[in-house]
FIMI-927400 format. One record per residue (C-alpha): residue number from 1; residue in three letters; y, z negated, x negated. Coordinates in steps of 0.02 Angstrom, whole numbers, plus 50000, padded with zeros to 5 digits. Last residue first. Layout:
<recs>
seq/type/py/pz/px
NUM/ALA/Y/Z/X
...
</recs>
This chain:
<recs>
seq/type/py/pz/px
79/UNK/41599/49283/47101
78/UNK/41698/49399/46974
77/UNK/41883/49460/46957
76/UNK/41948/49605/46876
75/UNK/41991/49717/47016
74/UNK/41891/49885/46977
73/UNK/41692/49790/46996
72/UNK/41707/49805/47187
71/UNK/41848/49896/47236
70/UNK/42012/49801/47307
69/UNK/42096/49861/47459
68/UNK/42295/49908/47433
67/UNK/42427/49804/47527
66/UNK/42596/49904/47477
65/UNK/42736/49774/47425
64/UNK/42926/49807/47490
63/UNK/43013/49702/47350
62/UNK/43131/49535/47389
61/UNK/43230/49495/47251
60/UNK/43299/49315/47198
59/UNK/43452/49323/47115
58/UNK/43425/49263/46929
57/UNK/43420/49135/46760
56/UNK/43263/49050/46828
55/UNK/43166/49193/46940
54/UNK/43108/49207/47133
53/UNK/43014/49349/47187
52/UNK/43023/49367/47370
51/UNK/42895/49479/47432
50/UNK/42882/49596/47587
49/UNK/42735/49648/47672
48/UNK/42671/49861/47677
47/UNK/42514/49905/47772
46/UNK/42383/50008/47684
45/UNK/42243/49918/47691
44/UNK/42281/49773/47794
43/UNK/42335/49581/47746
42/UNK/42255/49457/47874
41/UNK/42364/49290/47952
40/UNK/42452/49148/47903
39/UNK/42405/49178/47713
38/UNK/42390/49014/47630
37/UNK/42374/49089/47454
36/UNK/42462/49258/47394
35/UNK/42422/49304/47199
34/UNK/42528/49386/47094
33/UNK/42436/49477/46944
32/UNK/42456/49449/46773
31/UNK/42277/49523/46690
30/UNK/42113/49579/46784
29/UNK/42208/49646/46932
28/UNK/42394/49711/46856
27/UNK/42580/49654/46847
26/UNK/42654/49718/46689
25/UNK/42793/49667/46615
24/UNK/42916/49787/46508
23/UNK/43065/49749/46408
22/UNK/43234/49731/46409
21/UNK/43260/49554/46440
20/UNK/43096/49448/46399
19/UNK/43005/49419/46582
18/UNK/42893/49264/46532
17/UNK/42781/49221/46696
16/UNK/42810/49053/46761
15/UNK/42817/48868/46683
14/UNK/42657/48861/46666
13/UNK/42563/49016/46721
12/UNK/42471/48967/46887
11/UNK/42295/48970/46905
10/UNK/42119/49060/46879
9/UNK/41946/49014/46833
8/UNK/41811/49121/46765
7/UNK/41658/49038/46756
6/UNK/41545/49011/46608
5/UNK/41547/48829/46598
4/UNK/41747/48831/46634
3/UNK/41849/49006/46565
2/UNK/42023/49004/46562
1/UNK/42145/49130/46667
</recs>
């Protein structure tokens, strides 16, 4: 995230997300997050999709992710 005349403004981490071997990474709303863009149809509450993570030195995984509504104010974001 940077911040542009006041606005919060969101992209891609260069050259990925950082995953040093043996220790934790958190994924959260407000900090690292994933985000899903060109959706080919609506997430719902509740409903679980599957992700593929892909990484440099592995496998690729696909996880079972829960969609989860975000509160107003809770999720980090603004605008």
């Amino acid at each position: 995230m940077t911040t542009e005349g006041g606005m919060m403004k969101m992209g891609p981490i260069e050259g990925g997300l950082p995953l040093p071997a043996g220790q934790a990474v958190a994924l959260a709303p407000g900090g690292n997050h994933i985000m899903l863009m060109e959706l080919t149809q609506p997430l719902t509450d509740g409903e679980t999709v599957p992700l593929t993570l892909s990484f440099a030195a592995a496998p690729a995984v696909t996880v079972q992710a829960q969609v989860r509504r975000v509160t107003p104010g809770g999720d980090g974001h603004h605008g």
